[in-house]
C-alpha positions in Angstrom: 0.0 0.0 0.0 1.5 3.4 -0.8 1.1 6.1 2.0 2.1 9.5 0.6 5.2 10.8 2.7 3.7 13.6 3.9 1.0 11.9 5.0 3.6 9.4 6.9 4.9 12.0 8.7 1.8 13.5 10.4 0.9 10.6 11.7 4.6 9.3 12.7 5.4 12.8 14.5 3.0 12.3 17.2 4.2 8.6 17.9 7.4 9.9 18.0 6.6 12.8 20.7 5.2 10.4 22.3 7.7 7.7 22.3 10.4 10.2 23.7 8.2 12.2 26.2 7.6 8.4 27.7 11.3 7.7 27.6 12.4 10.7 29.5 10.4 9.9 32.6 11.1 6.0 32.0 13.5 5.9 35.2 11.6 8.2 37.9 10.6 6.4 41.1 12.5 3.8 39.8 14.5 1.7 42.4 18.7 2.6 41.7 22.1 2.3 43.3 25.2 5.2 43.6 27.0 2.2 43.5 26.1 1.2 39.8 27.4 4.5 38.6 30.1 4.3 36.0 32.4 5.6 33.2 31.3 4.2 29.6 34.3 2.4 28.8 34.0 3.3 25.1 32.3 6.8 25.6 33.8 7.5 28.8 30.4 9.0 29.2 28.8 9.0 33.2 26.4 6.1 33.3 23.9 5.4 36.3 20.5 3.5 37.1 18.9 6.7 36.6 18.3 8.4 32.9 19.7 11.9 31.9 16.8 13.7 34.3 16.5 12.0 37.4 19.7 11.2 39.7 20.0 8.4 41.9 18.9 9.5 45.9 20.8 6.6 47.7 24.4 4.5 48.2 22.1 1.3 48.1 18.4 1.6 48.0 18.1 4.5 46.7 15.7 6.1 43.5 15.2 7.6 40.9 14.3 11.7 41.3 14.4 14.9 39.7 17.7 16.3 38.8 18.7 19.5 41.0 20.9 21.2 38.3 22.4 21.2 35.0 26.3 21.8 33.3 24.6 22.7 29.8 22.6 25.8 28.4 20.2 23.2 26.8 21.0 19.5 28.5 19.9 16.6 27.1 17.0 14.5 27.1 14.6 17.3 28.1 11.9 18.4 25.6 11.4 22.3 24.7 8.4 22.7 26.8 9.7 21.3 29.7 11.0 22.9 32.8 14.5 22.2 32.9 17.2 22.1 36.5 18.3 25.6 36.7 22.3 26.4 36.2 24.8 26.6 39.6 25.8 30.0 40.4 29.9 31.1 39.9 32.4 29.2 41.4 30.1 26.2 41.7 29.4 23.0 39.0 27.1 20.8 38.5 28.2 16.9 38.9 27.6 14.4 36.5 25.0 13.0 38.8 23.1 16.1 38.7 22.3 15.8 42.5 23.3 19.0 44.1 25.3 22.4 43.1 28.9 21.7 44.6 31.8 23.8 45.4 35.1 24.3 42.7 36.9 21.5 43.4 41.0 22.7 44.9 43.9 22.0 43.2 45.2 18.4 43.4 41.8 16.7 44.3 40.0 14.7 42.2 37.2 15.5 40.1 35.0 14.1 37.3 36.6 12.9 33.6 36.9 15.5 31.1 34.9 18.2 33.4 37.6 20.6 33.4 35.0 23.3 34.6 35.2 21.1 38.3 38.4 23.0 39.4 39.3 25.9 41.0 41.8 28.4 39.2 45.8 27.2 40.6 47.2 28.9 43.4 50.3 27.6 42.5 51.9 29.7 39.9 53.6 27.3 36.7 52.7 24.0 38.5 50.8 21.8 36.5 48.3 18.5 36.9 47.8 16.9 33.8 45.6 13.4 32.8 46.6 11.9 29.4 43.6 10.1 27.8 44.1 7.8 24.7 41.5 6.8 22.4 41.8 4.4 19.4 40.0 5.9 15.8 39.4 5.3 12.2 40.3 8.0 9.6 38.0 8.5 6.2 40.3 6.1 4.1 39.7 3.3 7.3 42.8 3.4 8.3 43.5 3.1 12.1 45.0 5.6 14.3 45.1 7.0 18.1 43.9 10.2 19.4 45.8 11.5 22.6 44.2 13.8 25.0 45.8 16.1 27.6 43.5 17.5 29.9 45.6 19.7 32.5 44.7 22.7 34.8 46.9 25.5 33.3 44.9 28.3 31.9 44.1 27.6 28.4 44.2 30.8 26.3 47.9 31.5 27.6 49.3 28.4 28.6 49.5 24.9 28.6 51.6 21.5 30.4 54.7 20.2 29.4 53.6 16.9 30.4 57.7 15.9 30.4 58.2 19.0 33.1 55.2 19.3 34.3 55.2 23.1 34.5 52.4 25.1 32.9 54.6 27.1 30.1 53.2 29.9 27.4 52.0 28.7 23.8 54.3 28.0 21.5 54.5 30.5 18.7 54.1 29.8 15.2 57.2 27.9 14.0 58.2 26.8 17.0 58.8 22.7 18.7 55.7 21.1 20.4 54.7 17.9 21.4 51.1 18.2 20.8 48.7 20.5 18.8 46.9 21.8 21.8 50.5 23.6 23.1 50.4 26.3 20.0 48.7 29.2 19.7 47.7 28.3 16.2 46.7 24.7 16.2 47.5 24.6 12.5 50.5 22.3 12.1 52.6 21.0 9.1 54.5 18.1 10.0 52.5 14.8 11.9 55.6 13.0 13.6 56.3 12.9 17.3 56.6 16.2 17.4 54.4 18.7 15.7 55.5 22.0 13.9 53.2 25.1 15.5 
């Protein structure tokens, strides 16, 4: 039977409004632990009991509720007409968990993967903390290849770590050594070896 497109899709869109409005509120009141929270392995994404609106409320037996905040301008898996956790206030984040606003977290404690925003500014001038993060990739032509990432807590539009001193040093000019894109000023480079050319 032919159904004209159009057609289709005025009587798909409100199966699939529906579909997603059900799935966002699939895990409230449902029963969770803190304990199942994780890292993706292959994301590195946060993972939990709960879905990307509700937090889990205890170690053990907890559930599923409302998230209390949000990192994002416009977070995911909330629909446009719904009311969405409001934003923490300066020199606060919001967790992966979305339970609660926290404090910046001090130099040289630990914080959340890849949620640079967690940390307080350094008090400790040209000292640097760094996290190397490796990820294996395909290119267009399928050939394989790995992607390093330095995460580090030097301040990014002026600086960034040596990871073999680990000092926080200036951005390399244009034409100088670096070991990685990311230490240039210009992350335009020309020659792909060990060493990059800013």
């Amino acid at each position: 039977m032919y159904i004209p497109r159009a057609l289709f899709l005025v009587f798909l869109e409100p199966t699939l409004s529906a579909l997603a409005v059900a799935s966002e509120f699939s895990s409230l009141g449902k029963a969770c632990s803190v304990t199942s929270s994780r890292l993706d392995p292959s994301t590195k994404r946060f993972k939990s009991d709960c879905d990307a609106q509700t937090f889990c409320s205890g170690i053990v037996n907890g559930t599923c509720v409302p998230r209390q905040c949000r990192r994002e301008e416009f977070p995911f898996g909330y629909s446009a007409n719904q009311t969405t956790p409001a934003l923490c206030p300066a020199r606060s984040f919001c967790p992966d968990e979305g339970d609660a606003c926290r404090p910046l977290v001090a130099v040289g404690q630990p914080c959340q993967f890849n949620r640079d925003e967690q940390c307080a500014p350094p008090n400790i001038p040209g000292l640097a903390v760094f996290e190397l993060s490796t990820y294996p990739d395909i290119d267009t032509s399928g050939l394989g290849f790995l992607n390093t990432i330095v995460r580090d807590n030097c301040e990014t539009a002026q600086f960034f770590c040596d990871t073999t001193t680990q000092l926080c040093e200036r951005l390399r000019l244009v034409g100088q050594r670096c070991q990685y894109h990311r230490d240039c000023q210009s992350v335009r480079f020309s020659v792909f070896i060990f060493f990059w050319q800013c």
